[in-house]
Backbone bond lengths (Angstrom), bond angles and torsions (degrees), N, CA, C in turn:
res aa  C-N    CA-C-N  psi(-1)  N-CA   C-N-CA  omega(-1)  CA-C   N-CA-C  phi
1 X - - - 1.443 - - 1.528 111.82 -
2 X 1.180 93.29 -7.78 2.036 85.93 178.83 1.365 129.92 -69.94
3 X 1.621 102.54 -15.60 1.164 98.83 -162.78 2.236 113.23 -97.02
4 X 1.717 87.07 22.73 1.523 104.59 160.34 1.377 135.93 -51.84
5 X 1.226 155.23 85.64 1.458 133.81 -159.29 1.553 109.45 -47.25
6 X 1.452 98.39 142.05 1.427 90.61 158.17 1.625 142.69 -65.87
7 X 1.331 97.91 -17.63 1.725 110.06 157.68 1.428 113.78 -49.14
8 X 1.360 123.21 -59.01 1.234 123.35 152.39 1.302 153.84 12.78
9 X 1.531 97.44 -75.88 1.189 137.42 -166.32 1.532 103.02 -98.45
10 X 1.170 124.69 -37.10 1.505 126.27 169.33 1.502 105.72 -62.87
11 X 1.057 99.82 -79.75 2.216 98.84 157.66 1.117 99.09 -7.19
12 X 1.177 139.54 -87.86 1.689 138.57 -152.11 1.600 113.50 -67.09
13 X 1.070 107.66 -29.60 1.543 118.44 173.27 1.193 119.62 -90.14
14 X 1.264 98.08 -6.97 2.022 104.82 173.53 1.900 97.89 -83.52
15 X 1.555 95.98 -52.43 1.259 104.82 -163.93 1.589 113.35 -79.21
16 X 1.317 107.65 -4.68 1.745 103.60 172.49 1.800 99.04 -96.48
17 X 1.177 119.93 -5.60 1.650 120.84 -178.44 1.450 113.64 -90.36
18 X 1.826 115.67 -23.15 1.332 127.07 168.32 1.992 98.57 -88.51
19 X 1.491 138.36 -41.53 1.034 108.34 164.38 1.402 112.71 -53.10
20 X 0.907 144.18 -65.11 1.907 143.36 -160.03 2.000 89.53 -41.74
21 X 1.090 99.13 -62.18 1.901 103.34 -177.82 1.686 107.42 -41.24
22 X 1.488 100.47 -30.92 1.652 95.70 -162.47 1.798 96.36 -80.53
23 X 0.942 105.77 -53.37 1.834 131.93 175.08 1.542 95.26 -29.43
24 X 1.426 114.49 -68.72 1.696 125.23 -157.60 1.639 86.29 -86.73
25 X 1.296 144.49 24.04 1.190 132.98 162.77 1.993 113.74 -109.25
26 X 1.259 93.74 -20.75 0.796 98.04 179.26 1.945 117.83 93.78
27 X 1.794 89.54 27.32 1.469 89.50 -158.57 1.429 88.54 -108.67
28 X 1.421 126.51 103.73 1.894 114.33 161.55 1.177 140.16 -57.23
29 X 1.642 94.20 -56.64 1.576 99.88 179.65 1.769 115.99 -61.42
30 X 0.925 123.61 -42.97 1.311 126.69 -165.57 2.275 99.27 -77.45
31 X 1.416 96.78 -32.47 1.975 102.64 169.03 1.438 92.38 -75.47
32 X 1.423 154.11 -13.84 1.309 119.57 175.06 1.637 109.32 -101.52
33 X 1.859 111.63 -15.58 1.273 88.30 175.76 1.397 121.73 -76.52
34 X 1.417 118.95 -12.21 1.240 149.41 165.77 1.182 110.19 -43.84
35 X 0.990 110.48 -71.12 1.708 129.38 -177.00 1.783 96.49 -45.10
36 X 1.566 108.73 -57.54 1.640 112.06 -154.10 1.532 93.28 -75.73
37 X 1.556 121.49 -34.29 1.846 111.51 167.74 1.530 122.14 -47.39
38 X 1.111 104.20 -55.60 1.811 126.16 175.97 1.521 106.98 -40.92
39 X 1.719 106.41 -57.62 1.710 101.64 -168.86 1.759 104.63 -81.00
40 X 1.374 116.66 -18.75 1.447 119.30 153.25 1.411 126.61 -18.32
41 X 1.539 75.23 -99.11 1.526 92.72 167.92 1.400 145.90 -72.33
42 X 1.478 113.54 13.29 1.185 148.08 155.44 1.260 112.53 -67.12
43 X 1.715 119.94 -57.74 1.645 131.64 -172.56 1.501 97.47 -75.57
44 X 1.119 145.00 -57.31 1.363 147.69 -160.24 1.847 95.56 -62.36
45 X 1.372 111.24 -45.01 1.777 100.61 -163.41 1.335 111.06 -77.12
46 X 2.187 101.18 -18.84 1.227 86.48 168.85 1.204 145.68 -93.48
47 X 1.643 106.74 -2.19 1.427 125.28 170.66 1.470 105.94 -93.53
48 X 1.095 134.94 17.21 1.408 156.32 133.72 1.648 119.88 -44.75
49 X 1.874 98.18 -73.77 1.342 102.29 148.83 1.360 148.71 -64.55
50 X 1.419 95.03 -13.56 1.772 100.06 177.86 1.760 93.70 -65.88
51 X 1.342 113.98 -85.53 1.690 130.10 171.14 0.903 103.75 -23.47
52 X 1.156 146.10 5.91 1.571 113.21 -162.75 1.695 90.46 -108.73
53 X 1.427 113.80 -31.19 1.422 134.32 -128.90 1.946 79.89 -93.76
């Protein structure tokens, strides 16, 4: 997994800090499409890194 950019990885931590916002708002629908972007683009960077290697 290291070989993720760190651009990346800030992305995902931006976007899991706006789900928590969506969660404590009381907003679902928009925290699960959230949620299903996040684990997205989670699987793609990491089969990114698998291939890459």
């Amino acid at each position: 997994m290291g070989a993720m950019s760190k651009g990346f990885l800030w992305l995902l931590l931006i976007l899991n800090v706006i789900l928590i916002g969506f969660l404590l708002s009381m907003n679902n629908m928009a925290a699960m499409w959230m949620m299903a972007i996040i684990m997205l683009l989670d699987s793609v960077g990491s089969l990114v890194a698998v291939y890459r290697k």
